[in-house]
TORBARO-126187 format. One record per residue (C-alpha): residue number from 1; x, y, z. Coordinates in nm, 3 decimals, decimal comma, padded with zeros to 5 digits, always signed. Example, Ala and Ser with C-alpha at 12.3 -4.5 7.8 and 13.67 -1.06 7.14 Angstrom:
  nr    east   north      up
   1 +01,230 -00,450 +00,780
   2 +01,367 -00,106 +00,714
end
This chain:
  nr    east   north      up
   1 +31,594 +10,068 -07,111
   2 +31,581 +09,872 -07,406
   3 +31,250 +09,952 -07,603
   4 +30,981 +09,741 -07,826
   5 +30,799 +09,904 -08,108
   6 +30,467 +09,859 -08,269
   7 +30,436 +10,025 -08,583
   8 +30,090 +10,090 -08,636
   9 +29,915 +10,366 -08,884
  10 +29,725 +10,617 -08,719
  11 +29,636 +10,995 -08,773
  12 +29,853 +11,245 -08,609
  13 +29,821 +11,642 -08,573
  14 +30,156 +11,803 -08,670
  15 +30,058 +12,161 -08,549
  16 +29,733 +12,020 -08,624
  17 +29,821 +12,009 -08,990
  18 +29,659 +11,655 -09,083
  19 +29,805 +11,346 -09,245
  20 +29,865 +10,977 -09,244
  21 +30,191 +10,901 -09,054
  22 +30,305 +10,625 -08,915
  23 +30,344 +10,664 -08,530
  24 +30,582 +10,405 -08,315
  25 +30,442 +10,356 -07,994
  26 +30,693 +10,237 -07,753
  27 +30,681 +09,983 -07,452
  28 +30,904 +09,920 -07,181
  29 +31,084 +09,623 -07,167
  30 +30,823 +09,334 -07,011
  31 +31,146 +09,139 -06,821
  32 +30,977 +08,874 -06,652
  33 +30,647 +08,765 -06,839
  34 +30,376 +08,604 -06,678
  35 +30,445 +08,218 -06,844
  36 +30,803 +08,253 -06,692
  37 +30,788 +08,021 -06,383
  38 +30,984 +08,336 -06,176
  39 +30,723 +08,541 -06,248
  40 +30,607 +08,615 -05,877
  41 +30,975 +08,764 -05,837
  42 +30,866 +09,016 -06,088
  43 +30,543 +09,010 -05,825
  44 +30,732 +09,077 -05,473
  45 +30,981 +09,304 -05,636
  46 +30,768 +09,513 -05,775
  47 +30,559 +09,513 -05,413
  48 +30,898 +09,644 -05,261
  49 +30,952 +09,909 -05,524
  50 +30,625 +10,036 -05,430
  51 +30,637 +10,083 -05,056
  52 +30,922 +10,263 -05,044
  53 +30,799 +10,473 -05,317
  54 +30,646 +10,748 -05,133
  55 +30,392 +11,025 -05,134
  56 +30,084 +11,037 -05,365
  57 +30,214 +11,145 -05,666
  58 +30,527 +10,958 -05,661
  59 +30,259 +10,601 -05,586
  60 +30,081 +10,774 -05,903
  61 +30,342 +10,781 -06,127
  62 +30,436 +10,443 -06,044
  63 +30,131 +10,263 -06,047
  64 +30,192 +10,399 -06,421
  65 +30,457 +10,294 -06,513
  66 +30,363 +09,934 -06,341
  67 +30,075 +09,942 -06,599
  68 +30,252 +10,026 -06,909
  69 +30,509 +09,692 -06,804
  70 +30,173 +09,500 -06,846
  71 +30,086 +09,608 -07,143
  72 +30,435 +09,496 -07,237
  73 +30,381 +09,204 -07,082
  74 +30,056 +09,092 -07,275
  75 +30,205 +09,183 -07,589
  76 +30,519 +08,957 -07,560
  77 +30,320 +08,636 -07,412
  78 +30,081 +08,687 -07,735
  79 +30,347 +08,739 -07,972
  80 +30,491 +08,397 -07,826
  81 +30,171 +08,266 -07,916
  82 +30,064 +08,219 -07,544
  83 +29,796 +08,422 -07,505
  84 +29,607 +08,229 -07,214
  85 +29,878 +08,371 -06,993
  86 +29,795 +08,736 -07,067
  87 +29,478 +08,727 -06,870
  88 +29,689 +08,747 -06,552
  89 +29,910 +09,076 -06,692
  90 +29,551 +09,240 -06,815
  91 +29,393 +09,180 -06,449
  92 +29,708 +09,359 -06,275
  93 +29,711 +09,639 -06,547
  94 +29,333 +09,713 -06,505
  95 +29,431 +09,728 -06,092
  96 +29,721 +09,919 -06,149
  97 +29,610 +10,215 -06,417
  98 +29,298 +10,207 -06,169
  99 +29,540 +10,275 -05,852
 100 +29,718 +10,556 -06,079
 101 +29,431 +10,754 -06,082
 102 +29,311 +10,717 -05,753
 103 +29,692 +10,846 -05,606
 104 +29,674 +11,116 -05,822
 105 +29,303 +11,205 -05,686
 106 +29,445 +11,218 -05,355
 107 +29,734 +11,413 -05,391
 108 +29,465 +11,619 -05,573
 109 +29,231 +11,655 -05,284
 110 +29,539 +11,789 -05,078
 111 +29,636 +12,068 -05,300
 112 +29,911 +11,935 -05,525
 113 +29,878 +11,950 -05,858
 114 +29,832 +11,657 -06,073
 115 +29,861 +11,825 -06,431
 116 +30,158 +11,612 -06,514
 117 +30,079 +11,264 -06,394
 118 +29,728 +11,294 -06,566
 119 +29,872 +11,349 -06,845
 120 +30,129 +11,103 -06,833
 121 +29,815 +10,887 -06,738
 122 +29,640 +10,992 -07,050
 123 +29,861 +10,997 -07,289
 124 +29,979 +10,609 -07,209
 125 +29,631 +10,505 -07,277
 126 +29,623 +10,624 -07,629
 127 +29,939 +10,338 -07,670
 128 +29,786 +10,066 -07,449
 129 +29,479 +10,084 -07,647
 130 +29,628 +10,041 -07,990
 131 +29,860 +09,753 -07,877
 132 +29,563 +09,627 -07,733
 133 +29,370 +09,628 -08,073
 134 +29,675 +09,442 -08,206
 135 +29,622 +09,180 -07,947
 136 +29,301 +09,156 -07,965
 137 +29,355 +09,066 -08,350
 138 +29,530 +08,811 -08,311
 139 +29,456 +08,610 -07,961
 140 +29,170 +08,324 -08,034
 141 +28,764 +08,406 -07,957
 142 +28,820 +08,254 -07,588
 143 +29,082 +08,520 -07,516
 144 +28,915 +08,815 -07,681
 145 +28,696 +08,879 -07,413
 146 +28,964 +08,995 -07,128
 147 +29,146 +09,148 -07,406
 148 +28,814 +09,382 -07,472
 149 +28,749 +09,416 -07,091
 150 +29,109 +09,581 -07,065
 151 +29,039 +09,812 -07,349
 152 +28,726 +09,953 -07,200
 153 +28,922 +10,009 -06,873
 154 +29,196 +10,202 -07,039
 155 +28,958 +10,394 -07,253
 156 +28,692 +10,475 -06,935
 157 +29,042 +10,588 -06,709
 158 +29,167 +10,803 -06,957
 159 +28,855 +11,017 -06,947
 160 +28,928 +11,017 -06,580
 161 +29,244 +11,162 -06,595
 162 +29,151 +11,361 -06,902
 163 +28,932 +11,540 -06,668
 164 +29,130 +11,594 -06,392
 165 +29,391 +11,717 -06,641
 166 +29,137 +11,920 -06,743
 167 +29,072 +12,121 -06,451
 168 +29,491 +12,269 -06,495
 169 +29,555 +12,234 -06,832
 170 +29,225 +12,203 -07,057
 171 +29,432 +12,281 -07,406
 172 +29,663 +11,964 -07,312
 173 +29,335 +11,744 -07,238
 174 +29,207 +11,821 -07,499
 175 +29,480 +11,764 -07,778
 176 +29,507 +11,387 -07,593
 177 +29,137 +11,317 -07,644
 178 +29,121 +11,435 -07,995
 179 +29,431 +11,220 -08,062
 180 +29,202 +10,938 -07,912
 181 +28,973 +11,029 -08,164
 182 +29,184 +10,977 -08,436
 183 +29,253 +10,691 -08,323
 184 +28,960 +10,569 -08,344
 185 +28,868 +10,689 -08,655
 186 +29,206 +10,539 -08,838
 187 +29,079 +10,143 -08,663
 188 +28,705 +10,269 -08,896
 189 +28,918 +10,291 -09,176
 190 +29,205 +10,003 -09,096
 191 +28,917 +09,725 -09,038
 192 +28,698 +09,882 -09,369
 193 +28,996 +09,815 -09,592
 194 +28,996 +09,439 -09,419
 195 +28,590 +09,421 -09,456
 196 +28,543 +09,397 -09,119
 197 +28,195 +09,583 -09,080
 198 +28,059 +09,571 -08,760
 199 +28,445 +09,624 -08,620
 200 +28,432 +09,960 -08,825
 201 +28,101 +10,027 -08,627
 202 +28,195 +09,988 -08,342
 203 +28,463 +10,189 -08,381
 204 +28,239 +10,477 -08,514
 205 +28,106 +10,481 -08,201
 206 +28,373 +10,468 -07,990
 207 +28,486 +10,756 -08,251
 208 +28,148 +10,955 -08,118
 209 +28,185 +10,902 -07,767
 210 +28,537 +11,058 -07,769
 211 +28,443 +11,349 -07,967
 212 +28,138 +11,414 -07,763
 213 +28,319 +11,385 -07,431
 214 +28,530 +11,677 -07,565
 215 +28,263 +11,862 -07,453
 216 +28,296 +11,805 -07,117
 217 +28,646 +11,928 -07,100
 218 +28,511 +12,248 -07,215
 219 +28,249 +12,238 -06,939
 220 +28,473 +12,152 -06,644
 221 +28,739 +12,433 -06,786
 222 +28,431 +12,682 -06,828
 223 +28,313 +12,581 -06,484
 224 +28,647 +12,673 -06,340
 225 +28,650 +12,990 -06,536
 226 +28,910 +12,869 -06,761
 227 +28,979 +13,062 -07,095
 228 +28,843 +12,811 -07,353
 229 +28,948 +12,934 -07,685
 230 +29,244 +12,708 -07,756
 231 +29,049 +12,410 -07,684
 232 +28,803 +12,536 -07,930
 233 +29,076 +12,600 -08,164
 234 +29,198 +12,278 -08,105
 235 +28,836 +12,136 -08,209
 236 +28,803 +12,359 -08,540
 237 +29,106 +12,282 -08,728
 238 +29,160 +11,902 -08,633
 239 +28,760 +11,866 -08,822
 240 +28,903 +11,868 -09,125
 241 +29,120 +11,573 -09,034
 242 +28,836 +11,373 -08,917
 243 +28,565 +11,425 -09,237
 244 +28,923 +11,370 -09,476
 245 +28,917 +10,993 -09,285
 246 +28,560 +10,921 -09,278
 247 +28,509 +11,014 -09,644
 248 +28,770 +10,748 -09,714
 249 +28,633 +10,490 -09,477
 250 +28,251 +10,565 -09,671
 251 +28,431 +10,516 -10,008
 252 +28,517 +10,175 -09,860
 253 +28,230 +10,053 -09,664
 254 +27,893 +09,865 -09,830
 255 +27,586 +10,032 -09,834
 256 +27,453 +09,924 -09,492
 257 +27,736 +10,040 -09,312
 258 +27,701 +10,413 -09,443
 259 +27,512 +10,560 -09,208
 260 +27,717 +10,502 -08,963
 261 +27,991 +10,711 -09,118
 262 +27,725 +10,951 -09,165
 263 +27,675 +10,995 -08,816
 264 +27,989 +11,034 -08,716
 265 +28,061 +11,291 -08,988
 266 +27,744 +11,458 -08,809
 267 +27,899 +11,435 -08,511
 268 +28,209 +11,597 -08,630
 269 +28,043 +11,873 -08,830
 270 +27,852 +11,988 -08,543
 271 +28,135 +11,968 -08,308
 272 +28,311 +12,221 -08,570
 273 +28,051 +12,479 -08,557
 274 +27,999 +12,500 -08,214
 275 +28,372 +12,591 -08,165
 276 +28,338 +12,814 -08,442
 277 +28,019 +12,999 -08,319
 278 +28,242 +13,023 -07,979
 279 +28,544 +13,183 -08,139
 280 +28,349 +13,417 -08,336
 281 +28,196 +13,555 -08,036
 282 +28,542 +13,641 -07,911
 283 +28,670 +13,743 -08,260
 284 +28,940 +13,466 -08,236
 285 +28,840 +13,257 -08,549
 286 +29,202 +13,324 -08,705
 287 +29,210 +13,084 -09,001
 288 +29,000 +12,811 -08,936
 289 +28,733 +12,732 -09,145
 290 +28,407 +12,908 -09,043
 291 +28,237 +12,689 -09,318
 292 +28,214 +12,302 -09,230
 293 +28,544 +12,168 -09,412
 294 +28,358 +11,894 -09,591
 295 +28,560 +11,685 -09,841
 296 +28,505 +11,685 -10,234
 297 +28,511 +11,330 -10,229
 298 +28,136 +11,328 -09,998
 299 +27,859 +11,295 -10,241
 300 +27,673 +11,630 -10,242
 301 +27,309 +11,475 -10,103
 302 +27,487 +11,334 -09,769
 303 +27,632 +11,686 -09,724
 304 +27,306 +11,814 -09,744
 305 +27,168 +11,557 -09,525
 306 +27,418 +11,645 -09,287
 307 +27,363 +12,002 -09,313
 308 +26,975 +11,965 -09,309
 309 +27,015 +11,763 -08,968
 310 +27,229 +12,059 -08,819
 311 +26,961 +12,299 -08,897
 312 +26,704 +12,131 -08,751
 313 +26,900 +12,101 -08,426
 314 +26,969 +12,468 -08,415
 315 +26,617 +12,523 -08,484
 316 +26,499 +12,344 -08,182
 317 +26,724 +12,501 -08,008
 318 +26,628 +12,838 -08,058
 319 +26,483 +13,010 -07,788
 320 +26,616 +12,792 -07,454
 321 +26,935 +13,009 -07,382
 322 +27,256 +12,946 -07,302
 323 +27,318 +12,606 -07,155
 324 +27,566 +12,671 -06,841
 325 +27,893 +12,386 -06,797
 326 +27,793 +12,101 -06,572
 327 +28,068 +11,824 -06,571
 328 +27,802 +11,587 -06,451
 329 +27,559 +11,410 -06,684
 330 +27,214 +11,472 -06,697
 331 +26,944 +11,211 -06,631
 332 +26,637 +11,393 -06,650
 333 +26,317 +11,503 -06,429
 334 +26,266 +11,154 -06,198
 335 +25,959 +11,321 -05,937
 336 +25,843 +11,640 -06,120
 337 +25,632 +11,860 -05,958
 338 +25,680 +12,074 -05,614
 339 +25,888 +11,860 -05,412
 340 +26,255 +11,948 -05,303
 341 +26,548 +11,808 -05,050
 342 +26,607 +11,451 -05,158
 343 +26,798 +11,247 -04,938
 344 +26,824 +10,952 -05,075
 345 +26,980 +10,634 -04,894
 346 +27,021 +10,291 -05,016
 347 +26,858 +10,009 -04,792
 348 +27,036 +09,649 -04,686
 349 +26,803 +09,488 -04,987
 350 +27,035 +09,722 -05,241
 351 +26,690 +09,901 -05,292
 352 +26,713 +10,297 -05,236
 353 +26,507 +10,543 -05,054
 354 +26,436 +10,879 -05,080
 355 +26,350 +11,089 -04,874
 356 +26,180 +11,471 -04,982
 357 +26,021 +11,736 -04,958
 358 +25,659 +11,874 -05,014
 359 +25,729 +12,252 -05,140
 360 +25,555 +12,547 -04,926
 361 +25,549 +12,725 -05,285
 362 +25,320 +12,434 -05,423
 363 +25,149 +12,258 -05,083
 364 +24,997 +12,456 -04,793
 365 +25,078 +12,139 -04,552
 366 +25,505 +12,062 -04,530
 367 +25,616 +11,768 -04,508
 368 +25,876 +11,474 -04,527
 369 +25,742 +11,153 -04,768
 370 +25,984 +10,866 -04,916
 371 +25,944 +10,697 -05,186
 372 +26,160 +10,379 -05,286
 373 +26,328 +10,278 -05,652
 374 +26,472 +09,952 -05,753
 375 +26,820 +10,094 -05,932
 376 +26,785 +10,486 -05,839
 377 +26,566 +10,598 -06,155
 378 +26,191 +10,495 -06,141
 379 +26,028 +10,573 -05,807
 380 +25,794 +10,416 -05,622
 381 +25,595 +10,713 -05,377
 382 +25,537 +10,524 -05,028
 383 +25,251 +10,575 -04,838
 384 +25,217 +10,818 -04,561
 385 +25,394 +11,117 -04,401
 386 +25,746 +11,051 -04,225
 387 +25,764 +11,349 -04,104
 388 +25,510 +11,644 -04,024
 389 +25,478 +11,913 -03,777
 390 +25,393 +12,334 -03,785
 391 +25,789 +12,426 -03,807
 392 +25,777 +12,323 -04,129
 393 +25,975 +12,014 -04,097
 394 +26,245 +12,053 -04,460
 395 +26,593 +11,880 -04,520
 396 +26,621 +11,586 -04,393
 397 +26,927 +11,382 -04,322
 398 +26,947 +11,001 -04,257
 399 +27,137 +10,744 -04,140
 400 +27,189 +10,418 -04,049
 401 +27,258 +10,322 -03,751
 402 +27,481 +10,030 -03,599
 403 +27,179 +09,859 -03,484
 404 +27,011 +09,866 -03,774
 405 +26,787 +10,188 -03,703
 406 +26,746 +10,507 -03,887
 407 +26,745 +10,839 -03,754
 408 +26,664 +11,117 -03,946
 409 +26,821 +11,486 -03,891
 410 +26,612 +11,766 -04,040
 411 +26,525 +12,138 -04,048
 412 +26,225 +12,280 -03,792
 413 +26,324 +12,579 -03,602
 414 +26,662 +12,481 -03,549
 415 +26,752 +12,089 -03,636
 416 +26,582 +11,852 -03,502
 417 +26,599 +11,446 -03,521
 418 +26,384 +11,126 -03,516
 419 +26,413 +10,799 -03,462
 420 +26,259 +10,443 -03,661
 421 +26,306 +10,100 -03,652
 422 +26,193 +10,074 -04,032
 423 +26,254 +10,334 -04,179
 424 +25,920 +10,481 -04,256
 425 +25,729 +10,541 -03,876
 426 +25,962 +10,774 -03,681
 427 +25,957 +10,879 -03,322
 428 +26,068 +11,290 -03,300
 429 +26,338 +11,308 -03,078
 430 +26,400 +11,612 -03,033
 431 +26,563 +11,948 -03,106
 432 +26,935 +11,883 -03,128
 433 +27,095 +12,235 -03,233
 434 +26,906 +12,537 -03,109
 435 +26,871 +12,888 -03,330
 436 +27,043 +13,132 -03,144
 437 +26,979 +13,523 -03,135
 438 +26,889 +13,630 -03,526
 439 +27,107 +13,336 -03,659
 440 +26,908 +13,046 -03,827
 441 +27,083 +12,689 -03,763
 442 +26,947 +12,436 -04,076
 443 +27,006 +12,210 -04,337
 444 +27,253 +11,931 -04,198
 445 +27,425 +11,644 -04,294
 446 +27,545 +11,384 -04,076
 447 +27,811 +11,121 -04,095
 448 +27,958 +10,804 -03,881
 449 +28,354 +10,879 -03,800
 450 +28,576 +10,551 -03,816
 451 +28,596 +10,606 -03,426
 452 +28,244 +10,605 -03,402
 453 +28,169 +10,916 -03,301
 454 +27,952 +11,122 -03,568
 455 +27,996 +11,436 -03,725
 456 +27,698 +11,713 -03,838
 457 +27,753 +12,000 -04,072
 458 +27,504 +12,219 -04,102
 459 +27,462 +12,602 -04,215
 460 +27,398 +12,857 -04,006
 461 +27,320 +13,254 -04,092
 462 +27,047 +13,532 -04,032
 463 +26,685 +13,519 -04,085
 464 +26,578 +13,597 -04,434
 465 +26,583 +13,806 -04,660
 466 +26,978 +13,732 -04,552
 467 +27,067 +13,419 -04,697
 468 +27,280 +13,139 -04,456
 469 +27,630 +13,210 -04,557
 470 +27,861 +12,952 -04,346
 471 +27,868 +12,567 -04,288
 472 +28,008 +12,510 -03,942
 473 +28,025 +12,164 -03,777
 474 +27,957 +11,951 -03,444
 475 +28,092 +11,625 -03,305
 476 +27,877 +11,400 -03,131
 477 +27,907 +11,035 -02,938
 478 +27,595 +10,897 -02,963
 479 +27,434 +11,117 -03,254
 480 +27,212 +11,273 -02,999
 481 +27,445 +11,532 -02,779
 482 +27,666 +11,764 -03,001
 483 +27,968 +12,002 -02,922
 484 +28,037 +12,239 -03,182
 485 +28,362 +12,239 -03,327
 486 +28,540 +12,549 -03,338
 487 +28,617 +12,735 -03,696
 488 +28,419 +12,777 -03,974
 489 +28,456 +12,479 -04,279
 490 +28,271 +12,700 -04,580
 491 +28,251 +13,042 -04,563
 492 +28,003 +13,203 -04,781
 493 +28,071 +13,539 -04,783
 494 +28,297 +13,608 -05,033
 495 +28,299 +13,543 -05,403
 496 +28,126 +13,345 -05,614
 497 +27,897 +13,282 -05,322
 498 +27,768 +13,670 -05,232
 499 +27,643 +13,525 -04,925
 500 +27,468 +13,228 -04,981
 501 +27,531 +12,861 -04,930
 502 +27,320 +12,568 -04,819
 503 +27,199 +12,223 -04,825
 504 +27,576 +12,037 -04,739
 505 +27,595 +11,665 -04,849
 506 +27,925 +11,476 -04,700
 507 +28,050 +11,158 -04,846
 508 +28,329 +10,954 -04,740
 509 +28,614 +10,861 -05,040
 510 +28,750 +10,535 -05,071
 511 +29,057 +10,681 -04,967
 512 +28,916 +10,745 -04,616
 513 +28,908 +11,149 -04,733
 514 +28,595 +11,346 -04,688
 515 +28,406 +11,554 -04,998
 516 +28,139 +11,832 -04,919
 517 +27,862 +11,868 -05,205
 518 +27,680 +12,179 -05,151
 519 +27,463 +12,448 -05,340
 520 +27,452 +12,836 -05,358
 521 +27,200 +13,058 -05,570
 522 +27,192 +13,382 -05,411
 523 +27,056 +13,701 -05,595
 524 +27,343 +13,804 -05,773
 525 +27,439 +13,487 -05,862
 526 +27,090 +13,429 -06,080
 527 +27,160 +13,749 -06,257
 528 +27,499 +13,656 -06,335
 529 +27,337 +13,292 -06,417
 530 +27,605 +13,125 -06,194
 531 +27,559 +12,911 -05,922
 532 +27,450 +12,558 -05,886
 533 +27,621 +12,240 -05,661
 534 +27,973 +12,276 -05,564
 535 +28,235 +12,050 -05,410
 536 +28,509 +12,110 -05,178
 537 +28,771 +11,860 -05,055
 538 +28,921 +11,742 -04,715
 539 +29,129 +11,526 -04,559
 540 +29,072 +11,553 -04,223
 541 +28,683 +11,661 -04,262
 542 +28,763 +11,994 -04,113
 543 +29,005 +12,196 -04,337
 544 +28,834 +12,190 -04,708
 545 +28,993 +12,331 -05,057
 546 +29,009 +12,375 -05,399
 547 +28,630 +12,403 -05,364
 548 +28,470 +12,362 -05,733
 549 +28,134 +12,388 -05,962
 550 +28,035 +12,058 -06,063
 551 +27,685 +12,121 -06,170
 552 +27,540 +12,468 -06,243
 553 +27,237 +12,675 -06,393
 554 +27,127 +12,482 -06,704
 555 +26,837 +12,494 -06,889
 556 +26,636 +12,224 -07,019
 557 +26,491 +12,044 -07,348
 558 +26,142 +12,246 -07,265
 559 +26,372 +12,602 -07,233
 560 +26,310 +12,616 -06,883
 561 +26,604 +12,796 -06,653
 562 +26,700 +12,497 -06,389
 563 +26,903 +12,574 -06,058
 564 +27,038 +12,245 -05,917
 565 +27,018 +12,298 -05,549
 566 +26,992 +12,051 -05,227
 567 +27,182 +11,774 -05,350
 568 +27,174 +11,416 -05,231
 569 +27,501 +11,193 -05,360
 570 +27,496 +10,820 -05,359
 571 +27,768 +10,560 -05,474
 572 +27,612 +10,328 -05,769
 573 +27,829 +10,081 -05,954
 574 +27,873 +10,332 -06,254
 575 +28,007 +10,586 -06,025
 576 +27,779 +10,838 -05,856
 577 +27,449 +10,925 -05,898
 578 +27,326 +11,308 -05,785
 579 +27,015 +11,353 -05,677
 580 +26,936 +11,767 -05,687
 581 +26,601 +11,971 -05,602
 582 +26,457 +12,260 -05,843
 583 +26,163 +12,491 -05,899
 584 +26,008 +12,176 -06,130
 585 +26,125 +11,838 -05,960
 586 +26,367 +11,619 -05,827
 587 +26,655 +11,593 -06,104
 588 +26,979 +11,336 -06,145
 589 +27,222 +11,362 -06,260
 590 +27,557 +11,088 -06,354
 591 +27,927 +11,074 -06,334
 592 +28,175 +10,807 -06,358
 593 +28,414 +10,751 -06,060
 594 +28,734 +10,887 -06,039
 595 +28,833 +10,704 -05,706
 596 +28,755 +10,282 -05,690
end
């Protein structure tokens, strides 16, 4: 296949040796471009190369390649100097890098792994972005902004695949995301040698971002119980390749643009001696640097700057212990206080509700309230009590019915449900599944079936002090009479769980697959410090794998030791949003989608 080139200068780590190459990035031939009247042949043929493509990773790789032939494609129209017929090419790359991923998260979900189409994935953004910086410098203002709306895609998808890559091959993730890094660093120092100020900004930021989301990879490979220490060598000797840069870009830059670099040098330099502080603890420093690798060419007072800013962030540090890997980000405290179990739904307004808990530790009286936010952040407490009762009514689960009601499934001596027109005044029902024996049936989770039949999972084990350890399941018509499926879908027993799970959340994929969110904390796990919310995968809704931490023990700006538990997940138009109990609140937490 015949190949066009884009020479462009850009840092690149030869055994992670720095230095200013120049790296050809290479497109596949565009054929057909979208100001060729016989472009919709390109259209249909490509729509018959794809259906008898088959399997998930096969559509993955395609939808890749597909989206690298756009790329091509804008960059040939442009170059013709017809860049109002690139907006069509960036609207089916966006669609098709987006359709990459989500193949690849369902081959994913049913056990295949997806290590080399990530990365394939990943490593194709680093190119589309640059040509699409070269694109973007030339096309007139009107064009810039679906030029920049393409860029943001390809940057936000590659940290999608980055961290699915991550979860197989961290050391591979992370080598692409530094590279990204660079990348943005060398478009600081391209557009300071052309004056362009706010355009070396902005890439300073986009420089920070990267860097910081480096972090995460660590997290998710920690999480999985991944050996870090290349990625942290990985970290410590490309530093020295990013402060080399950004002490040329300050050389270049006026006065008001300086701290900027600063920050990003700040950035950097803290990023170095956190993987350094790592790989001393496992005596694997080798020779990188254990000093920050600060260039001559730095005046001395913003090195001490810098270095005066580190120590005061160790210093508040000091005394809050080790912060455990989450792969989701933090939000913050939204209800603090003793309240636990949100459920939070989101109404036919686009309003949510939650629905919680009052804790027995805190409140003699338990209870189910609600209260209602806006966009899922600041919440409104509503009036009154939904639910009450002596069984100490805990957990709920809601749903909306066909008809526009809401029944709520919840915890009181076995699982009981009520009914309301509104939302807020329900009718009790009735007990739906009955403990049996010395086994405790709680904490469900309900969900409508495409055939309209729903489906409950719920956990099930002996009274306390032993801790539920298995989430079973039950099919129902009408949401009202259930027959218990045979098998078990989580069993609890075994390792990491040491005999505790609890509080399952299911949501429904845009792929039509099902994901379980659930939490375990038992006693060995808190003196271990593991445990936290956990995800497991199905197709079918009743055979789950490659079950995974996604957000465990962590403790907070005020040093307090936080166990997310109970979790509530809701689809926002960032992503998902988490919403997770603890011994001081009702938490969230953020993530961006990985499936459309």
């Amino acid at each position: 296949m015949r190949k066009i080139s884009l020479i462009v200068v850009s840092l690149v780590l030869i055994g992670f040796v720095g230095g200013v190459l120049a790296q050809e990035v290479e497109l596949s031939d565009p054929g057909l471009t979208p100001d060729s009247p016989f472009y919709f042949l390109e259209i249909i043929s490509e729509g018959i190369g794809t259906f008898f493509t088959f399997g998930d990773l096969k559509k993955a790789e395609r939808y890749a390649e597909l989206a690298e032939e756009r790329i091509a494609e804008v960059k040939a129209v442009v170059d013709k100097g017809k860049p109002e017929a690139a907006e069509k090419a960036l609207k089916r790359y966006e669609d098709q890098l987006r359709k990459a991923l989500a193949r690849a998260e369902r081959a994913r979900i049913k056990g295949e792994s997806i290590a080399e189409v990530t990365e394939v994935i990943a490593e194709g953004a680093n190119k589309h972005v640059l040509v699409l910086e070269e694109v973007l410098d030339k096309v007139p203002e009107e064009a810039k902004e679906a030029v920049k709306k393409a860029k943001e895609v390809s940057m936000n998808e590659q940290k999608n695949a980055l961290r699915a890559l991550s979860t197989e091959n961290p050391e591979k993730a992370t080598e692409i995301n530094l590279k990204a890094a660079e990348a943005r660093l060398n478009r600081a120092k391209a557009k300071a040698e052309e004056g362009e100020i706010e355009e070396v900004e902005e890439a300073l930021k986009e420089f920070e971002d990267q860097y910081k989301f480096g972090e995460e990879i660590s997290q998710i490979a920690q999480g999985l119980g991944k050996d870090t220490t290349t990625v942290e060598q990985l970290v410590g000797e490309a530093t020295s390749i990013h402060l080399e840069v950004l002490a040329d870009v300050y050389e270049k830059v006026p006065e008001q643009a300086k701290p900027a670099i600063e920050n990003a040098m700040e950035v950097s330099a803290k990023g170095h001696q956190k993987a350094v502080e790592a790989l001393k603890e496992k005596d694997a420093l080798g020779e990188i640097p254990e000093e920050i690798p600060m260039p001559d060419k730095v005046p001395e007072e913003v090195e001490e700057k810098i270095q005066e800013k580190i120590k005061e962030g160790k210093e508040k540090g000091k005394g809050k212990g080790e912060e455990l890997p989450s792969v989701w980000t933090r939000e913050g405290v939204l209800i603090p206080g003793g309240y636990c179990d949100p459920e939070v739904v989101k109404l036919p307004d686009g309003r949510y509700r939650m629905y919680y808990g009052l804790d027995p530790r805190t409140y003699p009286e338990v209870a189910i309230i609600s209260a209602v936010s806006s966009g899922g952040l600041n919440w409104i407490p509503e009036s009154g009590i939904r639910i009450s009762g002596e069984a100490m009514p805990a957990m709920p689960s809601v749903i909306e019915l066909p008809d526009g009601r809401w029944r709520m499934y919840y915890s009181s001596g076995g699982i009981q449900s009520a009914i309301s027109d509104d939302g807020l005044n329900f009718q009790q029902e009735g007990l739906q599944l009955a403990n049996y024996g010395d086994i405790v049936v709680r904490s469900s989770t309900v969900i409508r079936l495409d055939d309209g039949r729903y489906r409950m999972y719920y956990c099930e084990g002996k009274q306390q002090p032993t801790w539920p350890v298995q989430v079973k399941s039950a099919i129902s018509s009408d949401g009202l009479s259930w027959e218990i499926e045979p098998g078990i879908r989580i069993d609890g027993s075994k390792s990491p769980f040491y005999g505790h799970i609890d509080g399952p959340d299911i949501v429904k994929l845009s792929d039509g697959s099902f994901r379980l969110y659930f939490w375990s904390g038992s006693p060995k796990q808190e003196k271990e410090r593991t445990g936290g919310v956990y995800i497991t995968d199905s197709v079918d809704g009743l055979n789950f794998s490659n079950i995974t931490l996604i957000f465990g023990r962590f403790t907070d700006e005020e040093g307090r030791k936080i166990l997310p538990a109970d979790s509530s997940v809701v689809k926002i138009e960032e992503g998902w949003r988490m919403y997770c109990g603890s011994d001081y609140g009702i938490w969230s937490a953020i993530i961006a989608n990985l499936l459309p």
